[in-house]
PDBQT receptor file of N, H, CA, C and O in Angstrom, charges set to zero:
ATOM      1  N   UNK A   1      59.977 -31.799  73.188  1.00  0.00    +0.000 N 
ATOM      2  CA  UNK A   1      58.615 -32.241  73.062  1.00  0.00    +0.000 C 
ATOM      3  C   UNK A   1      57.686 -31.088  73.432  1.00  0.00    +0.000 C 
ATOM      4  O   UNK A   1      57.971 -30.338  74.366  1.00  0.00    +0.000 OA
ATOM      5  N   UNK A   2      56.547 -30.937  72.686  1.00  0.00    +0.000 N 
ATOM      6  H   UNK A   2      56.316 -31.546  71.928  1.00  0.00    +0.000 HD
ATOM      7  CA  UNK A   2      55.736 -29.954  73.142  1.00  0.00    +0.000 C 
ATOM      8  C   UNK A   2      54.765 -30.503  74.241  1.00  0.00    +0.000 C 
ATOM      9  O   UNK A   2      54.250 -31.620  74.301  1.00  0.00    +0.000 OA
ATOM     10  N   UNK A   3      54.646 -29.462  75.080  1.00  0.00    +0.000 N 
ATOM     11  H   UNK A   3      55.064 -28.555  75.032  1.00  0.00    +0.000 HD
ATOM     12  CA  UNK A   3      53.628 -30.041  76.270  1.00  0.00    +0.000 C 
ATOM     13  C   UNK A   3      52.340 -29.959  75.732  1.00  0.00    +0.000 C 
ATOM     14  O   UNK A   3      52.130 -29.199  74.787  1.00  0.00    +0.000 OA
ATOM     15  N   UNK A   4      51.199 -30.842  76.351  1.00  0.00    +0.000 N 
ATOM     16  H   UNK A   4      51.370 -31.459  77.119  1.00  0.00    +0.000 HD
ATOM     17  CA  UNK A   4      49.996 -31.171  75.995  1.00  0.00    +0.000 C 
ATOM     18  C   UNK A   4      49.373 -30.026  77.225  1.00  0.00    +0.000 C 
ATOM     19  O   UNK A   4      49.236 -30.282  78.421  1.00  0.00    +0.000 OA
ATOM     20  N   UNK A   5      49.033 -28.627  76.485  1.00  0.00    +0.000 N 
ATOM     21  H   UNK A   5      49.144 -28.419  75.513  1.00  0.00    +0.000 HD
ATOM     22  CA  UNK A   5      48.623 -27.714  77.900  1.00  0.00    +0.000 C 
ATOM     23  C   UNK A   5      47.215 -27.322  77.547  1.00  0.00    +0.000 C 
ATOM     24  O   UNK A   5      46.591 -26.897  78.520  1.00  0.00    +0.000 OA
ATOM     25  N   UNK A   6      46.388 -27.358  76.147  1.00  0.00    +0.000 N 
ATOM     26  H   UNK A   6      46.894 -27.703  75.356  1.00  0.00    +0.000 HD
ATOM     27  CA  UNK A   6      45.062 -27.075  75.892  1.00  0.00    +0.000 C 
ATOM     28  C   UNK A   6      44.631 -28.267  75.254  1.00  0.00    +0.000 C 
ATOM     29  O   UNK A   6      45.236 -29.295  74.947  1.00  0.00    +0.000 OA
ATOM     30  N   UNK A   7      43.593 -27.949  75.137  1.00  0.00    +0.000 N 
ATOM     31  H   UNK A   7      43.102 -27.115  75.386  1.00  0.00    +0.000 HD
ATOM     32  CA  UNK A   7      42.801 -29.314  73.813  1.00  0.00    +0.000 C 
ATOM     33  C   UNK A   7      42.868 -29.365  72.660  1.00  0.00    +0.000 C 
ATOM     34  O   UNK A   7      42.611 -28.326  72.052  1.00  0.00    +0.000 OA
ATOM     35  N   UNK A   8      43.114 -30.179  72.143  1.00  0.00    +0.000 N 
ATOM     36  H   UNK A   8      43.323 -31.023  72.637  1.00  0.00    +0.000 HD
ATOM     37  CA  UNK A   8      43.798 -30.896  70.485  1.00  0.00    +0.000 C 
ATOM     38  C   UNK A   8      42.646 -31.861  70.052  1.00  0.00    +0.000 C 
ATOM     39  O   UNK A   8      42.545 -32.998  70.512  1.00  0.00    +0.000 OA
ATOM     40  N   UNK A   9      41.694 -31.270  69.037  1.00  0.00    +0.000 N 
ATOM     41  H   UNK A   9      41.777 -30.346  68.663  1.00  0.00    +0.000 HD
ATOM     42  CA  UNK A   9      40.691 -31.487  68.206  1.00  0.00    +0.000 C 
ATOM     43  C   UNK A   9      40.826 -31.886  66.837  1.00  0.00    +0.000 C 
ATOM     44  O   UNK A   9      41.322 -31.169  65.968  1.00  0.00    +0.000 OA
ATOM     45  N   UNK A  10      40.233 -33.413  66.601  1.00  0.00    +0.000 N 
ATOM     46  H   UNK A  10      39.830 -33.996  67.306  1.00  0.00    +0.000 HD
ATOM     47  CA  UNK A  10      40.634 -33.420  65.212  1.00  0.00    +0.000 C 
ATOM     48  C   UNK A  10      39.291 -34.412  64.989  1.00  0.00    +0.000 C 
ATOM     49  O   UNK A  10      38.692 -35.106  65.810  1.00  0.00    +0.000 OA
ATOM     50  N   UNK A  11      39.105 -34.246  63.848  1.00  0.00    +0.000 N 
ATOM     51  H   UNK A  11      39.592 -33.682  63.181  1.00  0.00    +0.000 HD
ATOM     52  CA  UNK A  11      37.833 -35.301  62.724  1.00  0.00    +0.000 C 
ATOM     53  C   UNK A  11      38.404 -36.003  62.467  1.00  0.00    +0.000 C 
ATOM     54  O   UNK A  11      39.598 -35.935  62.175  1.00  0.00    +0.000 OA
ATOM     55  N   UNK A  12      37.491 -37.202  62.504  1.00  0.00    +0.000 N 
ATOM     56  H   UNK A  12      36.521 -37.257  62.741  1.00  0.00    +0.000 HD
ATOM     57  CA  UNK A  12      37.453 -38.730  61.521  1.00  0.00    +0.000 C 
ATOM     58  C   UNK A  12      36.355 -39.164  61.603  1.00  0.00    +0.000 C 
ATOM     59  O   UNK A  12      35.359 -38.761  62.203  1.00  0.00    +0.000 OA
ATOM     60  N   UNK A  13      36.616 -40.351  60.736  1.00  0.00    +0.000 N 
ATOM     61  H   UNK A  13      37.425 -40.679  60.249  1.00  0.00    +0.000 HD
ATOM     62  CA  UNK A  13      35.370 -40.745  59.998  1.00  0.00    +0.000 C 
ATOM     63  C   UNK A  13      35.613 -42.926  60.514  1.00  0.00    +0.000 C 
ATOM     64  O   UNK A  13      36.518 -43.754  60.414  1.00  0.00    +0.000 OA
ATOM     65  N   UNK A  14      34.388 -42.907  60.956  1.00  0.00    +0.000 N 
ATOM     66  H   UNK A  14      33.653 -42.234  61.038  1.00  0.00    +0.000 HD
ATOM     67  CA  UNK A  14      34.483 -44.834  61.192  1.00  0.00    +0.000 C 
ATOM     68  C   UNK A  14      33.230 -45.151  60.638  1.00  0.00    +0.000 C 
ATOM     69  O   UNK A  14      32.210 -44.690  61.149  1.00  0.00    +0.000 OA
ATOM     70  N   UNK A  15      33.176 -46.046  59.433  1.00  0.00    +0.000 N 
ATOM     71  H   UNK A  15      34.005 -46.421  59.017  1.00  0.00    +0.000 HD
ATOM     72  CA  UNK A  15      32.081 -46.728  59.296  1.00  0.00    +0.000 C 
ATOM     73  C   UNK A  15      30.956 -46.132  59.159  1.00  0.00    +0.000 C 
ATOM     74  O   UNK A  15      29.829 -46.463  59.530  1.00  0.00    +0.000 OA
ATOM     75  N   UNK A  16      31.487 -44.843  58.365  1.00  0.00    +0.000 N 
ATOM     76  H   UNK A  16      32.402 -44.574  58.064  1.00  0.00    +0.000 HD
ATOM     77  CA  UNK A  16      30.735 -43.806  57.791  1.00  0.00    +0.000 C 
ATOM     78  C   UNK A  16      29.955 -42.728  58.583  1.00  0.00    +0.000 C 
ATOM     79  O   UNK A  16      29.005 -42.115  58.096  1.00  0.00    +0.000 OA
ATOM     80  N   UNK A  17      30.517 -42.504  60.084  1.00  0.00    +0.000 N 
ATOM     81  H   UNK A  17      31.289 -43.002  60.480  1.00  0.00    +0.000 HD
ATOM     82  CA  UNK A  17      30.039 -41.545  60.648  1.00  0.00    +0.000 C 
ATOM     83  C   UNK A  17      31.616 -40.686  61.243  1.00  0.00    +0.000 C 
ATOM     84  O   UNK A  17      32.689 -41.028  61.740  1.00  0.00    +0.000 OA
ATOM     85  N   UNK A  18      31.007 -39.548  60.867  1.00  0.00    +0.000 N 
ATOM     86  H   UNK A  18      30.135 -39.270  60.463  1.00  0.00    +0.000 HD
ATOM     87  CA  UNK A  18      32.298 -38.587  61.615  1.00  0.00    +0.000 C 
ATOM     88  C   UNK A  18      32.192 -38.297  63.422  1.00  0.00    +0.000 C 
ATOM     89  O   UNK A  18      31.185 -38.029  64.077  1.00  0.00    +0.000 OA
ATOM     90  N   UNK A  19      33.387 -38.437  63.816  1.00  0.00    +0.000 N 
ATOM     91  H   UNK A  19      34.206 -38.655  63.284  1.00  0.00    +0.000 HD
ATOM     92  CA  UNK A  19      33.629 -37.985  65.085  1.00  0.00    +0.000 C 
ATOM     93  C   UNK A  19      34.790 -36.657  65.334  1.00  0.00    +0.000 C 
ATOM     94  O   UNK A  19      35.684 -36.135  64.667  1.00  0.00    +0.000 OA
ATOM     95  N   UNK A  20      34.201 -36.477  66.674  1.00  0.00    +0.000 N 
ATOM     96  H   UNK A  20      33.475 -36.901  67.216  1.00  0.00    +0.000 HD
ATOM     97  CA  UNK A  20      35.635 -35.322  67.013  1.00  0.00    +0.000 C 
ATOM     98  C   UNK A  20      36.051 -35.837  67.956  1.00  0.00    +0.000 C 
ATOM     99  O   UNK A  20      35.306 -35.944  68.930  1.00  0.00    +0.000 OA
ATOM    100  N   UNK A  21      37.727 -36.469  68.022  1.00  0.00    +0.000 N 
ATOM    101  H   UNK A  21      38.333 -36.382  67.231  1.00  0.00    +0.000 HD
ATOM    102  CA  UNK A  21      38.304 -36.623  69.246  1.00  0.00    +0.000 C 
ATOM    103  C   UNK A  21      39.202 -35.697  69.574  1.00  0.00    +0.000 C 
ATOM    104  O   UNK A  21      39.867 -35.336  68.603  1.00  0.00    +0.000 OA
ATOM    105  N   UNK A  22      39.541 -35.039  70.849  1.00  0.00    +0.000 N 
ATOM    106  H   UNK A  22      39.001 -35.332  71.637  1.00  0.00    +0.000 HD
ATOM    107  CA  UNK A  22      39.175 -34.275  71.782  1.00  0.00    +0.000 C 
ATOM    108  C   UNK A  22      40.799 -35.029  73.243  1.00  0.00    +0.000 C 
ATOM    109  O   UNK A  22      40.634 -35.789  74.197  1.00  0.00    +0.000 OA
ATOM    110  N   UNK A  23      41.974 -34.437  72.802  1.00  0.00    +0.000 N 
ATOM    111  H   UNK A  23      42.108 -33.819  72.027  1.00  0.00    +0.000 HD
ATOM    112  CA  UNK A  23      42.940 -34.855  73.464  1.00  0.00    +0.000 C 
ATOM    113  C   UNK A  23      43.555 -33.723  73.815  1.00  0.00    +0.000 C 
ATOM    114  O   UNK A  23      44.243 -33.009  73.086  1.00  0.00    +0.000 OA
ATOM    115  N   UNK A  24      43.163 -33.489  75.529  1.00  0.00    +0.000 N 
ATOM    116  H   UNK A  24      42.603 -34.069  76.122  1.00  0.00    +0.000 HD
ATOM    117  CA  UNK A  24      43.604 -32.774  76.292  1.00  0.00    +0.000 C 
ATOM    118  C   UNK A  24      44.498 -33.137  77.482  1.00  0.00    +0.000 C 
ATOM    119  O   UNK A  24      45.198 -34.146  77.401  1.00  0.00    +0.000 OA
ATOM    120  N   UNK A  25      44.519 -32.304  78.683  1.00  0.00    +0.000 N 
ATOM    121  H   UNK A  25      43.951 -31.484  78.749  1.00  0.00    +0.000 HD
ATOM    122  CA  UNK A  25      45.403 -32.758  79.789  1.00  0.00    +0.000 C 
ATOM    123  C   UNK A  25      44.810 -33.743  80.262  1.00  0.00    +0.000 C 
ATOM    124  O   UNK A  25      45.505 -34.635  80.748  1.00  0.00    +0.000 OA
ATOM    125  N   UNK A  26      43.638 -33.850  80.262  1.00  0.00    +0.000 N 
ATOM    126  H   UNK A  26      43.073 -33.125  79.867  1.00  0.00    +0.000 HD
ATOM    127  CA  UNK A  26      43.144 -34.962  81.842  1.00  0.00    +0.000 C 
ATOM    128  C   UNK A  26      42.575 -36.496  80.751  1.00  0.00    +0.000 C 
ATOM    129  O   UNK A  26      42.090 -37.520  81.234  1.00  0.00    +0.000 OA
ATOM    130  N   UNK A  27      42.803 -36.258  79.304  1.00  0.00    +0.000 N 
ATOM    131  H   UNK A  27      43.197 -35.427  78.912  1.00  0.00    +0.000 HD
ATOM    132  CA  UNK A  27      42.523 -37.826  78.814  1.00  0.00    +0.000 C 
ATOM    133  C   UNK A  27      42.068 -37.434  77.340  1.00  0.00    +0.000 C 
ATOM    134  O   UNK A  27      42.622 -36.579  76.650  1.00  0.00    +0.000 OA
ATOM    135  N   UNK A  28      41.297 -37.971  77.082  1.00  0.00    +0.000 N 
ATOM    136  H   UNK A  28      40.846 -38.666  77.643  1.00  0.00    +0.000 HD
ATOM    137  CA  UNK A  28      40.517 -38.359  75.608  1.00  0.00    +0.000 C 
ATOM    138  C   UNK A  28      38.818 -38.408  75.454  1.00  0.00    +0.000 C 
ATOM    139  O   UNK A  28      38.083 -39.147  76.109  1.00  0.00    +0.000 OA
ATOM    140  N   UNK A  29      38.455 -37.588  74.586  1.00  0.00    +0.000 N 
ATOM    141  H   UNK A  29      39.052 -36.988  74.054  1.00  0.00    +0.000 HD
ATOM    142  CA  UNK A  29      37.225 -37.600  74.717  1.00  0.00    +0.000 C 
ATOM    143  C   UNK A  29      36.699 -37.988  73.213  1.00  0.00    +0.000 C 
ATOM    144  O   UNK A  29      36.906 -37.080  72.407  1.00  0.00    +0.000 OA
ATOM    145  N   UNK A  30      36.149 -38.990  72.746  1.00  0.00    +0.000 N 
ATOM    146  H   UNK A  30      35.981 -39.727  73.400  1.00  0.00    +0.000 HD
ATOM    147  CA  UNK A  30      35.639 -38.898  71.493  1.00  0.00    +0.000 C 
ATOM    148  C   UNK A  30      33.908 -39.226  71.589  1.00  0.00    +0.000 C 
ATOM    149  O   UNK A  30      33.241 -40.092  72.154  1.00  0.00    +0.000 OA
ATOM    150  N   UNK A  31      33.655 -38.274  70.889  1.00  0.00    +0.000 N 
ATOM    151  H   UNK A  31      34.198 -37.570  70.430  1.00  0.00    +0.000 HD
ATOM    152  CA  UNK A  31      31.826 -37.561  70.433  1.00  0.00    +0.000 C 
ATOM    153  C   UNK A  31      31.514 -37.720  69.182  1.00  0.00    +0.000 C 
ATOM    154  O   UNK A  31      32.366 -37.244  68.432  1.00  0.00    +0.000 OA
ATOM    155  N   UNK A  32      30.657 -38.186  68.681  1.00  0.00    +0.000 N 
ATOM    156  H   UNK A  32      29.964 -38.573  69.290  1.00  0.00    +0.000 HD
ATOM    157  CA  UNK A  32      30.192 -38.292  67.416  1.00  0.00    +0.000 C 
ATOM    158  C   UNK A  32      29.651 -36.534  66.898  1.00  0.00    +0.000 C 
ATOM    159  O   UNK A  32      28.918 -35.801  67.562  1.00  0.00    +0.000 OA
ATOM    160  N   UNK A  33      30.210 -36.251  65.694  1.00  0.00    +0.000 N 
ATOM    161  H   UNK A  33      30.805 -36.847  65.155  1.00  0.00    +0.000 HD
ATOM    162  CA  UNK A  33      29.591 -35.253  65.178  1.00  0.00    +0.000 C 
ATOM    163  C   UNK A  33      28.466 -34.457  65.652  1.00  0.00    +0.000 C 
ATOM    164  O   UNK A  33      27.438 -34.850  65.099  1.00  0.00    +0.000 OA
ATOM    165  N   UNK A  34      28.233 -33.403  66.534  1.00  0.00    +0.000 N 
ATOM    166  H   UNK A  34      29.068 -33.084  66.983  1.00  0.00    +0.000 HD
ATOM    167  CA  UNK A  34      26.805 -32.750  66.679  1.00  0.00    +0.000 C 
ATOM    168  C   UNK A  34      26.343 -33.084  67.868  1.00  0.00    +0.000 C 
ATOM    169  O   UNK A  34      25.358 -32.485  68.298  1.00  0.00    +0.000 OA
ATOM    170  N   UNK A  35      27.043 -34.238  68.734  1.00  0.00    +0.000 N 
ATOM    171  H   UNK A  35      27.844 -34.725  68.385  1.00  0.00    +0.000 HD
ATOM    172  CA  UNK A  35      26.421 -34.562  69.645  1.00  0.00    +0.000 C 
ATOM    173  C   UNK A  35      27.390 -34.038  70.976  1.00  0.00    +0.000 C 
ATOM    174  O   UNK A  35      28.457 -33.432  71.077  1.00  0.00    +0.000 OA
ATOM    175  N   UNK A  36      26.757 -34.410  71.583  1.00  0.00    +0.000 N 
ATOM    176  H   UNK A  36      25.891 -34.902  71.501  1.00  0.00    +0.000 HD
ATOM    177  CA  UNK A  36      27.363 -33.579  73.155  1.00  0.00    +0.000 C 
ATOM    178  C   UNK A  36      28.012 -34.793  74.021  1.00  0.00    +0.000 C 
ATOM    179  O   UNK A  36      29.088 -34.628  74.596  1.00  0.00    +0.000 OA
ATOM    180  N   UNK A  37      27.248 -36.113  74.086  1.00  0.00    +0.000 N 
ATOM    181  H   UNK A  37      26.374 -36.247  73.618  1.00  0.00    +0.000 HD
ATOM    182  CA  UNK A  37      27.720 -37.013  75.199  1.00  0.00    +0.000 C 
ATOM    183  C   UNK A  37      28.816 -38.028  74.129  1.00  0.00    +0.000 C 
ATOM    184  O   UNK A  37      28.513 -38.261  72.959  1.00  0.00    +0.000 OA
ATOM    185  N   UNK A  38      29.826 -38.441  74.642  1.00  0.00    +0.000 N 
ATOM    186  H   UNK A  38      30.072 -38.252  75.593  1.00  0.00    +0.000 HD
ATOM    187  CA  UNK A  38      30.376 -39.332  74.247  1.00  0.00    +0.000 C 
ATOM    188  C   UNK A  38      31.491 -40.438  74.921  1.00  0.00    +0.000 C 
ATOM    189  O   UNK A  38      31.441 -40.774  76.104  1.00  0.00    +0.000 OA
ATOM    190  N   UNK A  39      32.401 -40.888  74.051  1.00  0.00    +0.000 N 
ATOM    191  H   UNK A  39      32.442 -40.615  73.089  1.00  0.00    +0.000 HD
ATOM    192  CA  UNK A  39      33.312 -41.910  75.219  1.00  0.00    +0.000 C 
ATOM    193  C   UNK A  39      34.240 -40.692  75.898  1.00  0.00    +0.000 C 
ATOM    194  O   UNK A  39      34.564 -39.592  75.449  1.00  0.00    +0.000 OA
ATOM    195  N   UNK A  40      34.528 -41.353  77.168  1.00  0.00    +0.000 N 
ATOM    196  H   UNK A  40      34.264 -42.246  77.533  1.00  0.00    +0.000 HD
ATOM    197  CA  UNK A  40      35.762 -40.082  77.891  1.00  0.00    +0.000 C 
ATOM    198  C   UNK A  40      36.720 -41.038  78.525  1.00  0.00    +0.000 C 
ATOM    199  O   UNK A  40      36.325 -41.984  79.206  1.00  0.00    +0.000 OA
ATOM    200  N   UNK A  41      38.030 -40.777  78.288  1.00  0.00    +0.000 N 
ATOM    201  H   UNK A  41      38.351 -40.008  77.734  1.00  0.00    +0.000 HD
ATOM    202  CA  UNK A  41      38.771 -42.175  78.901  1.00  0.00    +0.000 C 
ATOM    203  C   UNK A  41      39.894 -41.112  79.835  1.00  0.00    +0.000 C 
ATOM    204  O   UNK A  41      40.426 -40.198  79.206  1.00  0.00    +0.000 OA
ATOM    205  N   UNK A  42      40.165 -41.247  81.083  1.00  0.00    +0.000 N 
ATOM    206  H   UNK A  42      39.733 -41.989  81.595  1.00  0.00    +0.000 HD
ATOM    207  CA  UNK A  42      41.183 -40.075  81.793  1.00  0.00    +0.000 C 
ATOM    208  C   UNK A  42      42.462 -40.848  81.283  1.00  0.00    +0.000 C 
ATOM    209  O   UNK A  42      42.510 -41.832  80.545  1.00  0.00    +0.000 OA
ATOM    210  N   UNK A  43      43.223 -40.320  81.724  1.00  0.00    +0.000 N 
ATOM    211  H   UNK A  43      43.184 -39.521  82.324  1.00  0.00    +0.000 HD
ATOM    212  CA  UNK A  43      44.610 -40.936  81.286  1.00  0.00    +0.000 C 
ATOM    213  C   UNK A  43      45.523 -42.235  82.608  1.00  0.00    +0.000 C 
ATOM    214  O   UNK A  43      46.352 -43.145  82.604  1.00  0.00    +0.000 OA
ATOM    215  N   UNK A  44      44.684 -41.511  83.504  1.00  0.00    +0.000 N 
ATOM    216  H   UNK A  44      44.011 -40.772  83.507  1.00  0.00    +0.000 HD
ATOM    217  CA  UNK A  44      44.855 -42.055  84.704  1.00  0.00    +0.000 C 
ATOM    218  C   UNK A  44      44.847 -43.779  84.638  1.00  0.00    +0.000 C 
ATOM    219  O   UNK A  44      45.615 -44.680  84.976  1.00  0.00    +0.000 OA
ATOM    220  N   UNK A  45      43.071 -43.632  83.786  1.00  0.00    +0.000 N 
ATOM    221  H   UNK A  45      42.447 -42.901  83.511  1.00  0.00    +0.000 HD
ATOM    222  CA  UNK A  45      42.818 -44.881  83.999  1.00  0.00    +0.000 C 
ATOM    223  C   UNK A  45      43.573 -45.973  82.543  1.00  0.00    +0.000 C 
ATOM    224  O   UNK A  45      43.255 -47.160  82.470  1.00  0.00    +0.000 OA
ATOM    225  N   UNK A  46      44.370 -45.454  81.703  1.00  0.00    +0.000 N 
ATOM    226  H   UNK A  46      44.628 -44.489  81.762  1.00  0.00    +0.000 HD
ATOM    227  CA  UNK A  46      44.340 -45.839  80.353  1.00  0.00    +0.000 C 
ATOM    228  C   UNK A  46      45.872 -46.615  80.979  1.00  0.00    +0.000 C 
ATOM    229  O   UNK A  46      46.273 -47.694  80.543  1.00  0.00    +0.000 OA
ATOM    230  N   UNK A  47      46.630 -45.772  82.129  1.00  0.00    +0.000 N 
ATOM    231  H   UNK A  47      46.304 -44.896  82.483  1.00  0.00    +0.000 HD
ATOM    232  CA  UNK A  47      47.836 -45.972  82.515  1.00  0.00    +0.000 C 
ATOM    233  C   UNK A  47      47.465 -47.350  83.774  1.00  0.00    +0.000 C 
ATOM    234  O   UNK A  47      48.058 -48.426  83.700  1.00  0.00    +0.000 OA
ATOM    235  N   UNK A  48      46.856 -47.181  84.404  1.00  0.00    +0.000 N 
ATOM    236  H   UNK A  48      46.374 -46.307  84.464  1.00  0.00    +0.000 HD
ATOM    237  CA  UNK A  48      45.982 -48.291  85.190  1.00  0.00    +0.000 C 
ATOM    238  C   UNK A  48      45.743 -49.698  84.637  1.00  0.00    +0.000 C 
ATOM    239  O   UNK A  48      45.869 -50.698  85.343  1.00  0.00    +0.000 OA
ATOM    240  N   UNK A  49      45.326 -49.743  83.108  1.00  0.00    +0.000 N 
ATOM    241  H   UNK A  49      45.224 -48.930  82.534  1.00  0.00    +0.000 HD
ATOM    242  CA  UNK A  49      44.680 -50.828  82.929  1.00  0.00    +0.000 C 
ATOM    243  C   UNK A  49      43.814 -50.890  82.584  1.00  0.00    +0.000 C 
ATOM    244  O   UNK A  49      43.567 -51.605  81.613  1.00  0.00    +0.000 OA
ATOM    245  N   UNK A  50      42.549 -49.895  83.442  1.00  0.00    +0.000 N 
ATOM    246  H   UNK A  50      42.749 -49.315  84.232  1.00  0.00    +0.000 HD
ATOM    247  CA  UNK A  50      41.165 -49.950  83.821  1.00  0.00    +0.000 C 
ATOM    248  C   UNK A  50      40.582 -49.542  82.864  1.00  0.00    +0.000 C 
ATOM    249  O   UNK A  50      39.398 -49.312  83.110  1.00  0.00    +0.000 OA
ATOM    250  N   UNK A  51      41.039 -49.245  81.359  1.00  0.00    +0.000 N 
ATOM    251  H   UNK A  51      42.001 -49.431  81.159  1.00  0.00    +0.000 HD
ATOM    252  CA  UNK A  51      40.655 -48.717  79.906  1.00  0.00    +0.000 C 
ATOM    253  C   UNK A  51      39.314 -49.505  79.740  1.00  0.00    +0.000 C 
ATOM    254  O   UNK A  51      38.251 -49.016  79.356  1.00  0.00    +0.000 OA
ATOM    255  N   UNK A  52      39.448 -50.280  79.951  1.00  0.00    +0.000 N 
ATOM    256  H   UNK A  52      40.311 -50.678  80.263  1.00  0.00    +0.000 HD
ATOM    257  CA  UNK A  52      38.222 -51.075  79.171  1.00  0.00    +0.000 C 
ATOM    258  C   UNK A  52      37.143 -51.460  80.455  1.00  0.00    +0.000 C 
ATOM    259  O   UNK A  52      36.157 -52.098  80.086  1.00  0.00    +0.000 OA
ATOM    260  N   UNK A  53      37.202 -51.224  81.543  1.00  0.00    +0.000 N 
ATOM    261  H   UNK A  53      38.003 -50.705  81.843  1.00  0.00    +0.000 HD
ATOM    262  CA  UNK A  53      36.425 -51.392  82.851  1.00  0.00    +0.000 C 
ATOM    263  C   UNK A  53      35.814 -49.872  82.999  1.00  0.00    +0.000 C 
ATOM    264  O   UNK A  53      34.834 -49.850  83.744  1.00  0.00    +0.000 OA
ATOM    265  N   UNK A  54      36.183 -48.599  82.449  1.00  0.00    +0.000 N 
ATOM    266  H   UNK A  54      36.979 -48.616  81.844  1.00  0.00    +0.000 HD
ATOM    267  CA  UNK A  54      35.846 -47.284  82.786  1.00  0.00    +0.000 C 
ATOM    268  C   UNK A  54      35.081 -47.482  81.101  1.00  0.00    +0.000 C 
ATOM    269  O   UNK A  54      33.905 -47.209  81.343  1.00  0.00    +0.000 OA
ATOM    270  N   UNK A  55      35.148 -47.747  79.866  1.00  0.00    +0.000 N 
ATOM    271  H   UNK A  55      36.103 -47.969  79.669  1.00  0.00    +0.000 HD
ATOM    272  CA  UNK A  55      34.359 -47.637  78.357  1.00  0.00    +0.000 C 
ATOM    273  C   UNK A  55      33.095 -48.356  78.976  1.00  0.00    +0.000 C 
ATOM    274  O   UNK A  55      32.028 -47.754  79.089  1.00  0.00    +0.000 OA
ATOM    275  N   UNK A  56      33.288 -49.896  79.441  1.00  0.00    +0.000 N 
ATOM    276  H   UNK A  56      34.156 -50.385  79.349  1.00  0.00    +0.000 HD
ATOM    277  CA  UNK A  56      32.140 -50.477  79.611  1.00  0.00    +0.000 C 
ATOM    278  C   UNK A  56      31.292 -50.076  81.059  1.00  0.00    +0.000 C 
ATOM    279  O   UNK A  56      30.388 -50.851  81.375  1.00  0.00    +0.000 OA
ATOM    280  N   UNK A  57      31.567 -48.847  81.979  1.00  0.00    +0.000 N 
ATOM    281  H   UNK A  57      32.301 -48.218  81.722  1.00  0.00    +0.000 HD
ATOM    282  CA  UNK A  57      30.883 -48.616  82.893  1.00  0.00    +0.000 C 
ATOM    283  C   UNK A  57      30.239 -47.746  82.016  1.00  0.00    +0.000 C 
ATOM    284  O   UNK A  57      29.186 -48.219  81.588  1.00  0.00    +0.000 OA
ATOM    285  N   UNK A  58      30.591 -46.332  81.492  1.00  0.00    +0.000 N 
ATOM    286  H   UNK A  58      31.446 -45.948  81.840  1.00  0.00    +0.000 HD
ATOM    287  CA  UNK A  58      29.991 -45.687  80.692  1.00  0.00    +0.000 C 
ATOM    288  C   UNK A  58      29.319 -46.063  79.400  1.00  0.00    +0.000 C 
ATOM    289  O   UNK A  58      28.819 -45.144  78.751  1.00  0.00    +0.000 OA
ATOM    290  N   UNK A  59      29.241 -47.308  78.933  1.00  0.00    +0.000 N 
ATOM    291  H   UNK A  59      29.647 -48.055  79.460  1.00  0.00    +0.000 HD
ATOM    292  CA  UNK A  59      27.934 -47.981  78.152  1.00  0.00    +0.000 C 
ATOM    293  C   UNK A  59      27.273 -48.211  78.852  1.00  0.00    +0.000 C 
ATOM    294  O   UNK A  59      26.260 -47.545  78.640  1.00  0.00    +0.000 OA
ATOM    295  N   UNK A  60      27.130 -48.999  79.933  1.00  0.00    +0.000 N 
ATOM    296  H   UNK A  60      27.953 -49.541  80.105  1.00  0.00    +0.000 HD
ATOM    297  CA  UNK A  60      26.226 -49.256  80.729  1.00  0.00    +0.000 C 
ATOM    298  C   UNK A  60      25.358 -48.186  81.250  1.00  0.00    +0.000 C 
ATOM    299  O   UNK A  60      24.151 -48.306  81.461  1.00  0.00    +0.000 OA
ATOM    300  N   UNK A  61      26.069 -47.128  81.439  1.00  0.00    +0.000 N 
ATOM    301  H   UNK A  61      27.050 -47.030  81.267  1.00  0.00    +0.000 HD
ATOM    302  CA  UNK A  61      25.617 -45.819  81.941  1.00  0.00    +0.000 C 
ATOM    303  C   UNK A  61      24.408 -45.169  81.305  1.00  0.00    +0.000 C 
ATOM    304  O   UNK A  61      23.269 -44.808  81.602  1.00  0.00    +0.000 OA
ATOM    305  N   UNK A  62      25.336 -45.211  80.158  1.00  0.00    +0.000 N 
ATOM    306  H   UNK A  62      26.261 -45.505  79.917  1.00  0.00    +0.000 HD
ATOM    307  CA  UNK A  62      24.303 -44.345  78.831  1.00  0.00    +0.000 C 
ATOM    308  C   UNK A  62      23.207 -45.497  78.281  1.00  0.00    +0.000 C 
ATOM    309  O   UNK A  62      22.263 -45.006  77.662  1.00  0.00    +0.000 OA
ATOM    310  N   UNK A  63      23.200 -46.943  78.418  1.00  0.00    +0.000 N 
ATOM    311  H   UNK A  63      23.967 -47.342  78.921  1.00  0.00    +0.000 HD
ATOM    312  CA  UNK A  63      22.389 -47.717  78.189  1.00  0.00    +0.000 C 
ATOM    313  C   UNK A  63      21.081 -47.733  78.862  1.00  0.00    +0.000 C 
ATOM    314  O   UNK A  63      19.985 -48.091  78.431  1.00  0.00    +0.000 OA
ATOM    315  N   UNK A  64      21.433 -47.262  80.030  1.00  0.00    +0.000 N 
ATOM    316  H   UNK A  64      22.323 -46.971  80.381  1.00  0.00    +0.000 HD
ATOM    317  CA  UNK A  64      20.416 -47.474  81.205  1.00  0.00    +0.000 C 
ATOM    318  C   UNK A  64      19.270 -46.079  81.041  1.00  0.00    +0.000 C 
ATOM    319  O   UNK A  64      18.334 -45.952  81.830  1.00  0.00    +0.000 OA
TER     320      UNK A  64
């Protein structure tokens, strides 16, 4: 198996907007095209459970 030791960048497209997700050592980062802030999930928490308690703190975040 190859180790996951830098960041692994790839495009897609949802519902007609492109993103870059962004899978490195410490988790997952997906950003919409051009933009800088986006979802960030550690791996920590994806192994936890807490996947969906760490997405909806950071909506709230960026909502506010």
């Amino acid at each position: 198996m190859t180790p996951l030791d830098k960041p692994l960048r790839r495009e897609l497209e949802v519902d007609g907007r492109v993103y870059t997700l962004t899978i490195d050592p410490d988790g997952l980062k997906l950003v919409e095209k051009g933009r800088r802030k986006g979802l960030v999930l550690a791996w920590q928490d994806l192994l936890n459970g807490d996947a969906a308690l760490a997405t909806a703190l950071q909506a709230s975040l960026r909502d506010a």
